[in-house]
C-alpha positions, 0 to 999 in steps of 0.5 A: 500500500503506497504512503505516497502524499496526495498531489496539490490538486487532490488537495485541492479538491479535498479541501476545496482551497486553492493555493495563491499561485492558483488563484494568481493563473485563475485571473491571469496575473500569474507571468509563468506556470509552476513552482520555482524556486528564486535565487535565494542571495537576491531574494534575501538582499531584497528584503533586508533592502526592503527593510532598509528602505522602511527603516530610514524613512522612518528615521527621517522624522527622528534625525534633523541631519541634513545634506545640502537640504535633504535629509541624511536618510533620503539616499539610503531610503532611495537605494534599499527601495530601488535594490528592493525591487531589482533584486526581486525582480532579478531573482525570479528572472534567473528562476526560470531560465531554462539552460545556463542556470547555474552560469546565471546563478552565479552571476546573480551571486556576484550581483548580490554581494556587490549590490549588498556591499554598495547598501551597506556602506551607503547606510553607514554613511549615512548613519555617521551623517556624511557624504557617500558618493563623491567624498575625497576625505581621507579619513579611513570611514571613507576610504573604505565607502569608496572602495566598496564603490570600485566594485559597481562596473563589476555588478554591471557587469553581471547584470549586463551577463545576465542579459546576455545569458537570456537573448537564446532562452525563452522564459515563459511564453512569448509576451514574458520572454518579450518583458525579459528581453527588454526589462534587461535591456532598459535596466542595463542601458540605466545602469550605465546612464549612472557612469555619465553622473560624473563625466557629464555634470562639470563640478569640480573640487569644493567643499560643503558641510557634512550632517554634523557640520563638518567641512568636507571635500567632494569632487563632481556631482549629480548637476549638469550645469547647475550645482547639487542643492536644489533637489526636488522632494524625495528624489533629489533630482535637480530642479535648475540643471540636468540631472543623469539620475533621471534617466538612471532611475527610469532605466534600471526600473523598465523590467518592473514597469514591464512585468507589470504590463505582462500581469495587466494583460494576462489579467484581461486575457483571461476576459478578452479572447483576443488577448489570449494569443502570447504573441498579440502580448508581446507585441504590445510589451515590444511596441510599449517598450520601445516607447519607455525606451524613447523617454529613457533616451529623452530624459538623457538627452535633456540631462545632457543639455543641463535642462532640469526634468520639471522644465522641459523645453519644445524640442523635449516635449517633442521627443516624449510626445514622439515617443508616446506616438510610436508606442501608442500607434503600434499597440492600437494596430496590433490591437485592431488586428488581433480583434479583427483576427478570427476567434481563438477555438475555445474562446468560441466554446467558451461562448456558446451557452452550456446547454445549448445542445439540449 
């Protein structure tokens, strides 16, 4: 006599309860079937940056500390919220690649342990109220914050690995290959938008006060023909010069606007037949992909030009509107054609009432 344990479905059945994974397939939101198990290193650092993120804003009100205006907890909040969700996003991406597993999860592991490195020295600093990222003191605390930045080139590049390991895989069908291909597109073009901060923002040699009112050197910034100061609320991205930051941030974040975009179609695919066919989905991810990436390349072309995001010129709102129109116009043609297509077969039983054959 077997002792063998029912499957998940009898379970099921049994007990008349569905797990969150089925519920999720049931109303389409679920990007790929089966259960996975997502690299454990990304899953834990996202998390703990997670709980980073919530502690230092918490902190914010507690510690009247500031750098040039802002306070000292704002930067570490930004990252831990923006490694909070890369590195989630990151983790279930290399769950489901289908060959060189092992090569990408050894990439992640690189990119984990580098990002978690850039986390804790950002933190640091800001606890001691002083500067992170342009700081030339030499003082060992800073030596040692700079030297954990050196290490950045290296995560991109295993970031940028990773993108290539997934070009000859397709992982899910062909909407969520489609958002996986183009999310590491955007978020490797974003973390390399961050090399241009120093290169492009002209400030040299001066020196500012710390949260403690100490006097330090910093030698360039994130301005681009204006100086750091002037930042708007929580972002800090200038609001009287260019700022690459913008460009940064949308960038490294397209693959979790993207996989939002897959989970809003698969939700009205499971009501509208005419979405149901994966490659009509990733024809819409492809076509609003390519529109995110004329903003993306829009807000570097402005920083560049040392014009703030808030205050775009013509020739700026021209590039968005054009971006927009491309996006807009392919999608509304790949979903008049999908509509004008015949009916998939079982969305045409789907219709045809139960007892119709009595």
């Amino acid at each position: 006599m077997s002792t063998a344990s029912p499957t998940a479905p009898a379970r099921h059945r049994r007990t008349g309860r569905t797990s969150l994974n089925d519920r999720a397939a049931a109303s389409g939101l679920a990007l790929t079937s089966g259960d996975r198990r997502w690299h454990r290193p990304l899953v834990v650092l996202g998390i703990a940056c997670g709980l980073v993120a919530l502690a230092s804003l918490a902190a914010v009100p507690f510690d009247d500390r500031t750098l040039m205006g802002e306070s000292v907890w704002i930067k570490a909040f930004k990252f831990g919220f923006s490694f909070f969700a890369y590195c989630l996003s990151l983790a279930w991406l290399l769950s489901h690649m289908t060959r060189l597993r092992r090569t990408g999860w050894v990439f992640g592991t690189l990119f984990a342990l580098i990002s978690a490195a850039e986390v804790a020295v950002i933190v640091a600093a800001a606890a001691a109220g002083t500067y992170s990222h342009f700081n030339t003191s030499e003082d060992p605390f800073n030596q040692v914050v700079q030297l954990a930045f050196q290490f950045v080139p290296v995560m991109f590049m295993a970031n940028a690995a990773i993108a290539v390991l997934v070009l000859f895989q397709r992982i899910g069908d062909r909407a969520v290959t489609a958002v996986v291909r183009w999310g590491l597109l955007l978020s490797s073009l974003g973390m390399f938008a961050a090399f241009f901060i120093v290169t492009v923002g002209g400030q040299g040699e001066r020196t500012v006060l710390d949260g403690n009112g100490d006097e330090v050197a910093l030698n360039a910034g994130h301005g681009v023909g204006d100086l750091d100061g002037n930042g708007m609320f929580l972002t800090g991205w200038s609001t009287t010069g260019g700022d690459m930051r913008v460009s940064h941030f949308i960038g490294l974040h397209g693959i979790q606007v993207l996989i939002g975009l897959a989970m809003l179609l698969g939700y009205f695919a499971a009501r509208r037949a005419w979405l149901r066919d994966e490659k009509v989905r990733a024809a819409v991810v492809r076509w609003f992909a390519l529109g995110y990436l004329g903003i993306f390349a829009t807000t570097a072309w402005q920083a560049v030009r040392g014009q703030s995001f808030i205050a775009p010129d013509a020739a700026t709102l021209a590039a968005f509107a054009a971006s927009a129109l491309v996006a807009a116009t392919g999608i509304a043609f790949t979903i008049r054609k999908a509509r004008r297509a015949d009916p998939l077969p079982g969305a045409v039983e789907a219709r045809v009432p139960a007892n119709a054959s009595r």
